[in-house]
C-alpha positions in Angstrom: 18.0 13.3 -8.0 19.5 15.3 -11.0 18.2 18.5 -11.4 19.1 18.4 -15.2 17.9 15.5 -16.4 14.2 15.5 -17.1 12.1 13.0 -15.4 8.1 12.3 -15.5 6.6 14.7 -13.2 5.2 11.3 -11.1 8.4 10.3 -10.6 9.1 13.5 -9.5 6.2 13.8 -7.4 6.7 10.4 -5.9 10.6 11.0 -4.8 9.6 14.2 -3.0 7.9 12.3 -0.7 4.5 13.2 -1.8 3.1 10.2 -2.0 3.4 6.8 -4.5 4.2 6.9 -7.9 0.4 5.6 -8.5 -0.8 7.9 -6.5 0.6 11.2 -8.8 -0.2 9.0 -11.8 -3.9 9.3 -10.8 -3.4 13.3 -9.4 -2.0 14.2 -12.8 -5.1 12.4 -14.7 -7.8 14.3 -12.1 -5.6 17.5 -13.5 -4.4 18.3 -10.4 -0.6 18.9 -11.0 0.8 22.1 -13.1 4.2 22.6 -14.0 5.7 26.4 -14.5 1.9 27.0 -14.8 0.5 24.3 -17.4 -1.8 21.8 -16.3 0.4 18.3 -17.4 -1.2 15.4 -19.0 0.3 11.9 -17.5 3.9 10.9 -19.6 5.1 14.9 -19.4 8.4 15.6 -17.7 10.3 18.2 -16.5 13.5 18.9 -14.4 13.0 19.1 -10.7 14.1 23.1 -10.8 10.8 23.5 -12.4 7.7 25.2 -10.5 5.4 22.1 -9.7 2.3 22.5 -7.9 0.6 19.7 -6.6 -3.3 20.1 -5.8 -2.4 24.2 -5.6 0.6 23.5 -3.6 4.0 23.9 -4.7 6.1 20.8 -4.7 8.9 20.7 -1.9 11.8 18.8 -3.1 13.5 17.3 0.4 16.6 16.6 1.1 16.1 13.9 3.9 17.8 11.1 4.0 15.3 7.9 2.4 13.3 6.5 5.6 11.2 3.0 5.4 9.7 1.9 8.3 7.3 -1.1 9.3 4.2 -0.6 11.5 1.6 -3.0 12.6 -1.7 -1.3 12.3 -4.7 -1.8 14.5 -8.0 -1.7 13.5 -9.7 1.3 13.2 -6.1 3.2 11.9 -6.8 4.5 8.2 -3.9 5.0 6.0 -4.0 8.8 5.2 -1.6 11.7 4.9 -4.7 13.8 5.2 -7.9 13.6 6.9 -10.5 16.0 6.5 -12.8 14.3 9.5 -9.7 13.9 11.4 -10.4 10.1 11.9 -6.9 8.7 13.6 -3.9 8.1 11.0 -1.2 5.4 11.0 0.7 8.9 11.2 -0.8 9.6 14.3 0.3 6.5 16.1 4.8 7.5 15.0 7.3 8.7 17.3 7.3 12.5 17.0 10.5 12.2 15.2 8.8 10.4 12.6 5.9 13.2 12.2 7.7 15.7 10.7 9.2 13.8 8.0 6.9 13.8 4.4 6.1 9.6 4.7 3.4 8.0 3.2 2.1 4.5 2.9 3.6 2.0 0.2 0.2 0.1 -0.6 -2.3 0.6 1.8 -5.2 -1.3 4.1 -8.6 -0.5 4.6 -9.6 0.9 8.0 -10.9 -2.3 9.2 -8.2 -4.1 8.4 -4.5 -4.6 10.2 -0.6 -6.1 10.2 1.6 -5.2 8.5 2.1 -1.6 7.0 5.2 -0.4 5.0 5.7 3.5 5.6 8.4 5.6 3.5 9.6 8.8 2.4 11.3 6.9 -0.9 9.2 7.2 -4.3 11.3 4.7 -6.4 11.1 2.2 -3.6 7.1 2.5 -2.5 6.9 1.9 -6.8 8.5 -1.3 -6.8 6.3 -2.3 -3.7 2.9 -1.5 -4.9 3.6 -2.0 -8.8 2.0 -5.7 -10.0 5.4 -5.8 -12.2 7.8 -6.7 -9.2 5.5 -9.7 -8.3 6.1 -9.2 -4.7 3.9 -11.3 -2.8 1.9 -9.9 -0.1 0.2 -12.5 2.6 -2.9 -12.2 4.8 -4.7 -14.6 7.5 -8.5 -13.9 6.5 -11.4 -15.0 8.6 -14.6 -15.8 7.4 -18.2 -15.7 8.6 -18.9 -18.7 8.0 -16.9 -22.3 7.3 -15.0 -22.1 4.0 -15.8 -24.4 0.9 -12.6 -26.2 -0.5 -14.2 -26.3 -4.0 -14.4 -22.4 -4.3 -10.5 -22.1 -4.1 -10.3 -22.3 -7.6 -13.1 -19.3 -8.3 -10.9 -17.5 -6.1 -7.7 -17.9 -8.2 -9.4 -17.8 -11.6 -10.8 -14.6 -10.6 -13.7 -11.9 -11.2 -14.6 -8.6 -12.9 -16.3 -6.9 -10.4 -16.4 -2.2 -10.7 -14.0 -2.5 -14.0 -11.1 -4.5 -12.3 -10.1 -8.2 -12.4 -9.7 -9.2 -9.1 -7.7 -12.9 -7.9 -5.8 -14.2 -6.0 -2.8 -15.8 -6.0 -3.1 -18.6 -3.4 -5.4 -19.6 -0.9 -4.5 -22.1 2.2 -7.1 -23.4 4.4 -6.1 -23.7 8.0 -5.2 -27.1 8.7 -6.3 -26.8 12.5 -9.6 -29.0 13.0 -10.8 -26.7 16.1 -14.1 -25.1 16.0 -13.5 -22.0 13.8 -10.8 -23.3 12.2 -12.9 -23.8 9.0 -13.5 -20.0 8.4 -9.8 -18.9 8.4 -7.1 -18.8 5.7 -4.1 -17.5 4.5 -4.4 -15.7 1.1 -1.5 -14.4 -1.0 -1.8 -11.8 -3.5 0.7 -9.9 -6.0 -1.1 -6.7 -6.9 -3.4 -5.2 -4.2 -6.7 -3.3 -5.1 -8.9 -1.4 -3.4 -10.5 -3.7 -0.6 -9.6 -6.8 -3.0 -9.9 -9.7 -0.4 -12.8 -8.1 0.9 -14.6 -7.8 -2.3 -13.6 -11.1 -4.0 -14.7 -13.1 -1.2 -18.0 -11.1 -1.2 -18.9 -11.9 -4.7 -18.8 -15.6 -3.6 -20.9 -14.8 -0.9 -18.7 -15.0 2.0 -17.8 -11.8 4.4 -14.4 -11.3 5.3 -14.9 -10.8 9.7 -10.6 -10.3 10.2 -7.9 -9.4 7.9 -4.9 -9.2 8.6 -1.3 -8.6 6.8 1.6 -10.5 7.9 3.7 -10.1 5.2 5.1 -8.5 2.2 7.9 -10.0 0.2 10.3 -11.1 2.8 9.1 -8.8 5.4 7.3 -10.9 8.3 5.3 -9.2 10.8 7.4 -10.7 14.0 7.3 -9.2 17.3 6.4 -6.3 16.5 3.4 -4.8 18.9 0.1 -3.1 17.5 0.9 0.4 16.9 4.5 -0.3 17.3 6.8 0.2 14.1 10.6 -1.0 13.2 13.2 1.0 10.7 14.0 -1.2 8.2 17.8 -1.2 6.8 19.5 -1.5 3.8 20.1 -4.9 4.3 15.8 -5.8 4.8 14.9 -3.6 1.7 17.7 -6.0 -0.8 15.9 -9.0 1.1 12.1 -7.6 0.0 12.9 -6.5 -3.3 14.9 -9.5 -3.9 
């Protein structure tokens, strides 16, 4: 990070570890960022020596070493830096080595949902995760609560305005098990990822979404890899997602 170059303050934000790039976009537009004592509109920039203050607090710039790690999170886990009814954290469940560092979640799943997580402490690389741009494909096995109509795979992929947002997906594959139940699951990809998306576009077509679970983004699988348990991705696994 060059301190003499100026950057957009979410960019800024985001490589400190705050949180996503998306994330400051949306802390800058609730006026919630000031810079050497302004309150900044989104698109301002300034150089990292500059006084940020983030939601009141002043804006740490670290100097740890970029960290990205996978967990598998179980149900029940929400995906929050902070709590105020101190419900349990995927933060929670990290080796204490882990605690200390300023991570946050690149893209997120609801609390009722679990697989795969990607936590980091790297701004430019949570952006390229999350942002619909990069086009990286995110897969979840989805079970219904009741057995799933072949003909409404194509509502699915058309899409929906539901709360001001389109909402689709990109593919949907039926299970091609013929046991009982096997009817009401699927795999469904997706290339963007809104709040509670699944959950909501299957909703609209009246069906309720019982298990949801991520197994993987890009490249990155969800392979032997224990409920609560995490892996550090390298170098090497990052090229592979982002490629």
């Amino acid at each position: 990070m060059n301190s003499s170059e100026l950057e957009r303050v979410q960019k800024i934000i985001a490589n400190a570890g705050l949180c996503s790039r998306r994330d400051a976009e949306k802390l800058i537009e609730l006026a919630k960022v000031r810079v050497n004592g302004k309150t900044i509109a989104l698109g301002a920039k300034a150089l990292t020596t500059d006084a940020i203050f983030v939601d009141n607090k002043p804006l740490k710039i670290p100097n740890d070493k970029p960290i990205t790690l996978v967990l598998n999170k179980p149900k029940g886990v929400i995906c929050s830096n902070d709590d105020p009814f101190a419900q349990k954290t995927v933060f929670d469940l990290l080796p204490n080595d882990f605690k200390k560092k300023r991570l946050f979640c690149a893209g997120r799943l609801d609390k009722d949902s679990e697989g795969l997580l990607i936590i980091t402490n790297d701004g430019n690389l949570a952006n390229k995760i999350t942002h619909p741009s990069a086009q990286i494909i995110k897969k979840y096995r989805v079970t219904l609560n009741k057995d799933f109509k072949i003909k409404d795979i194509s509502k699915l992929t058309e899409g929906i305005e539901d709360e001001g947002e389109f909402l689709k997906a990109d593919k949907i594959l039926p299970s091609p098990g013929n046991k009982e139940g096997d009817k009401r699951k699927l795999e469904v990809h997706l290339s963007h990822g809104k709040k509670r998306e699944i959950r909501r576009l299957f909703e609209a077509h009246r069906y309720y979404v019982k298990k949801l679970n991520r197994i993987q983004i890009g490249s990155i699988q969800l392979k032997n890899i224990p409920k609560g348990g995490i892996k550090i991705l390298g170098k090497k696994d990052i090229d592979r997602l982002l490629g």
